[in-house]
BAFI-3210 file (N, C-alpha, C; in Angstrom, 3 decimals, decimal comma, padded with zeros to 6 digits):
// residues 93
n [1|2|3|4|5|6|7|8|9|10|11|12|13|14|15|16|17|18|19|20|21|22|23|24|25|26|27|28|29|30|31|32|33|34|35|36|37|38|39|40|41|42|43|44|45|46|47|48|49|50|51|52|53|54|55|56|57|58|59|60|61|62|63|64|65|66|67|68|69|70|71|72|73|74|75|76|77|78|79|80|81|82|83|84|85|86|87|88|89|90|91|92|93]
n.u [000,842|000,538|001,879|-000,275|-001,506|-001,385|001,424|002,915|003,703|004,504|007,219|008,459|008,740|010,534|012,918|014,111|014,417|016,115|018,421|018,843|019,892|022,464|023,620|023,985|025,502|027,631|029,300|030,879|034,489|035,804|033,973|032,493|032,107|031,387|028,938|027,009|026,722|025,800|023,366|022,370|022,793|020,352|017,937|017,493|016,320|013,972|012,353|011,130|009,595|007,224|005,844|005,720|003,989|002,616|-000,254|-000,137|002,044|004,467|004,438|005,796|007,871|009,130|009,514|011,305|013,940|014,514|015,345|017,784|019,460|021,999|021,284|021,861|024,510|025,469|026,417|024,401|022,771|020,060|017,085|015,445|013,348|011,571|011,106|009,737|007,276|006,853|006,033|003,752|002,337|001,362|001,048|-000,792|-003,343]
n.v [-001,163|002,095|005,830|007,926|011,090|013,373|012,625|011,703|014,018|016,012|013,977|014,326|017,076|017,070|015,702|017,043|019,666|018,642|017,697|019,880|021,929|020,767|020,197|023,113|023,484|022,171|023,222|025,174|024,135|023,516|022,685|020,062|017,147|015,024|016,039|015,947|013,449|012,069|013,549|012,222|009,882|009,784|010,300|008,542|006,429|007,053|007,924|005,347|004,403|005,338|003,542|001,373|001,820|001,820|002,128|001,857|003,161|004,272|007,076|007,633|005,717|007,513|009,679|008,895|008,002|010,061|011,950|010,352|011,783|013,966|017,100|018,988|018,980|020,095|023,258|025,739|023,677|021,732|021,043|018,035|016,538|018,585|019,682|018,422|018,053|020,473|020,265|018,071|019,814|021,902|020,631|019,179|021,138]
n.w [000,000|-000,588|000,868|001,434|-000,476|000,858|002,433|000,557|-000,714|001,433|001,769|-000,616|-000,680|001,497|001,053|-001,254|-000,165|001,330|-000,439|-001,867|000,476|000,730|-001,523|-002,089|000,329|-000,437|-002,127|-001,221|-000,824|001,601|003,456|005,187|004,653|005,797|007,070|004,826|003,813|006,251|005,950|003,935|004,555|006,016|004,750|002,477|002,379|002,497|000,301|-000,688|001,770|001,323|-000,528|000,862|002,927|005,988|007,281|010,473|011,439|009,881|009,404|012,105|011,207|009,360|010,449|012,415|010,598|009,528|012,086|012,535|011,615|012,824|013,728|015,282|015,755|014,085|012,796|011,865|010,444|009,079|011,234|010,463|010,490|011,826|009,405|007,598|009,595|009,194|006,470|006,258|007,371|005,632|003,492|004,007|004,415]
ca.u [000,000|001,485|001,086|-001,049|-000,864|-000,284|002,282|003,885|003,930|005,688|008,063|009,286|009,010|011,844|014,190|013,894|014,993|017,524|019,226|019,196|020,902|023,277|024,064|024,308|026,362|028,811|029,994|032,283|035,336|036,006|032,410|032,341|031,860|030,502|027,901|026,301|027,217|024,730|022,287|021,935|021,993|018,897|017,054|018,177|015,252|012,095|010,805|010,850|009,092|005,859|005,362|005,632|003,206|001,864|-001,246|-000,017|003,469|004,065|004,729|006,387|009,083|009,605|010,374|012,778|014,697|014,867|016,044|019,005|020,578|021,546|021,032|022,687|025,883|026,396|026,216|023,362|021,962|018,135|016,424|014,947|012,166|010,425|010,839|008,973|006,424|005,857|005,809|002,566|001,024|001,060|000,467|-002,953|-003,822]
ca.v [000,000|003,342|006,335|009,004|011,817|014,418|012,264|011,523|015,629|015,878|013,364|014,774|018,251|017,072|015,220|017,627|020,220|018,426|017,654|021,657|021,996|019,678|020,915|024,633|023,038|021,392|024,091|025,884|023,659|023,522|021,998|018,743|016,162|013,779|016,347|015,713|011,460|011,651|014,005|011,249|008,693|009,639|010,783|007,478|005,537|007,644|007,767|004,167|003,882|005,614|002,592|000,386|002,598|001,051|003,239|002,461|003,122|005,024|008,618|007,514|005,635|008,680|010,983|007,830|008,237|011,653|012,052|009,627|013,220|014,446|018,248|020,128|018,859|021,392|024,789|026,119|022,388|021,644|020,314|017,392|016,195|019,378|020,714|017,165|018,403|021,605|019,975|017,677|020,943|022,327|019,465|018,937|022,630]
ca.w [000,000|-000,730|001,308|001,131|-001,235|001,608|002,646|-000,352|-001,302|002,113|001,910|-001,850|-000,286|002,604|000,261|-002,403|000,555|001,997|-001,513|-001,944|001,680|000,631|-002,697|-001,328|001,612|-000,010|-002,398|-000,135|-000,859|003,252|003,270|005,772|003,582|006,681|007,235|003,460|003,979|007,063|005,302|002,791|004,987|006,438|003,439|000,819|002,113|002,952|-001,035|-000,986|002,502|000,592|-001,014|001,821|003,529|006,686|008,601|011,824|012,241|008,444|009,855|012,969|010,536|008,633|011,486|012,869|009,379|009,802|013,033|012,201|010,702|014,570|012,980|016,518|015,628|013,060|012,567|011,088|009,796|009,064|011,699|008,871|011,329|011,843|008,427|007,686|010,106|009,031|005,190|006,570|007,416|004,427|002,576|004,562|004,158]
c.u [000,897|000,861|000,267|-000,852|-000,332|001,136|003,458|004,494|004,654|006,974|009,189|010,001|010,598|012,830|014,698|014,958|016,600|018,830|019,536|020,272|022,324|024,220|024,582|025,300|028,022|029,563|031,433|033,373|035,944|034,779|033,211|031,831|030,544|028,856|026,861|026,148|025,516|023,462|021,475|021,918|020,350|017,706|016,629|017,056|014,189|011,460|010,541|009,710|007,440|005,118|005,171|005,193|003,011|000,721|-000,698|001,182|004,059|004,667|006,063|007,890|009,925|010,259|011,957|014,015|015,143|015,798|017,266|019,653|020,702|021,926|022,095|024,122|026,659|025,411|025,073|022,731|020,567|017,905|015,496|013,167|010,931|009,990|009,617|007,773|005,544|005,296|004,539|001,851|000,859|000,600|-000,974|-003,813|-004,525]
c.v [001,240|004,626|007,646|010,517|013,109|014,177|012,460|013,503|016,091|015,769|014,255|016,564|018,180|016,631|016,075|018,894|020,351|018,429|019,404|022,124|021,197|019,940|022,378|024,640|023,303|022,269|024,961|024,230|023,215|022,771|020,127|017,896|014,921|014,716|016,018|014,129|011,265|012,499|012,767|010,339|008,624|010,079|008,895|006,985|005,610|007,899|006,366|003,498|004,440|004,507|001,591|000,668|001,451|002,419|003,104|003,110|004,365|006,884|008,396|006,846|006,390|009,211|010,136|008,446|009,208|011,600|011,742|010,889|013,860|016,622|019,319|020,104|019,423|022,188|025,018|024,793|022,509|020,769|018,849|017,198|017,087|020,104|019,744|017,465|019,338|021,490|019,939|018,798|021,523|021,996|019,475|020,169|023,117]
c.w [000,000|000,332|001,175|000,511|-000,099|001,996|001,813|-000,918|-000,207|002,090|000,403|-001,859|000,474|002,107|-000,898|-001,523|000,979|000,891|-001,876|-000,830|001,002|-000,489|-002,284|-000,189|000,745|-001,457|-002,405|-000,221|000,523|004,329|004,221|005,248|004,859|006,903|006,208|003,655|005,247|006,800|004,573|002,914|005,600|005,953|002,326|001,204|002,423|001,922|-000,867|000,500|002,172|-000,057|000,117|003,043|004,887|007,813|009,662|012,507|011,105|008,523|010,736|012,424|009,677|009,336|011,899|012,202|009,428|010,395|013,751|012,316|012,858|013,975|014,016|016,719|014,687|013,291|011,832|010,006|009,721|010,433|010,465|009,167|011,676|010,749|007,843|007,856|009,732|007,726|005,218|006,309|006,246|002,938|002,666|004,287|003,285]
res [x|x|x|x|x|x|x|x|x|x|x|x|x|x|x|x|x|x|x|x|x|x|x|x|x|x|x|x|x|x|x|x|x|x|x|x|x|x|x|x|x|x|x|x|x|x|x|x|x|x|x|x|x|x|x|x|x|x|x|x|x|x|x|x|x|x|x|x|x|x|x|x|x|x|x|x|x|x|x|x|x|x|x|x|x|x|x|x|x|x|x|x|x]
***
């Protein structure tokens, strides 16, 4: 089961994001390479968890994924989890 189109307009919203961060990051030649590595580890497998939707849990494995990225350990990083959040809302809106 796949999940739901707010979802999915979310989810493409936050990866779509983060790949911009990431790109815009890693520019600067002095650019922390590990910071982009754990961006993209915790991005690589939240389009594919749209498809493998589950109602009860489905959100709660997204944020997980997210939250992998530990965001306070750099400088001016995304939070991934609340941008996520605030995606939903605007999705549902």
């Amino acid at each position: 089961m796949k999940a739901p189109d707010y979802v999915i307009e979310a989810v493409l919203d936050t990866v779509k994001w983060a790949m911009v961060y990431c790109r815009n990051y890693s520019i600067d030649e002095r650019a922390d390479i590990r910071l982009v590595y754990e961006i993209m580890d915790a991005v690589h497998d939240i389009p594919d968890q749209v498809y493998r939707w589950s109602d009860d849990d489905g959100l709660d494995l997204i944020r997980l994924h997210l939250g992998c990225f530990n965001y306070s350990k750099w400088k001016g990083a995304p939070n991934l989890v609340q941008y996520f959040d605030d995606a939903l809302d605007r999705a549902r809106a």
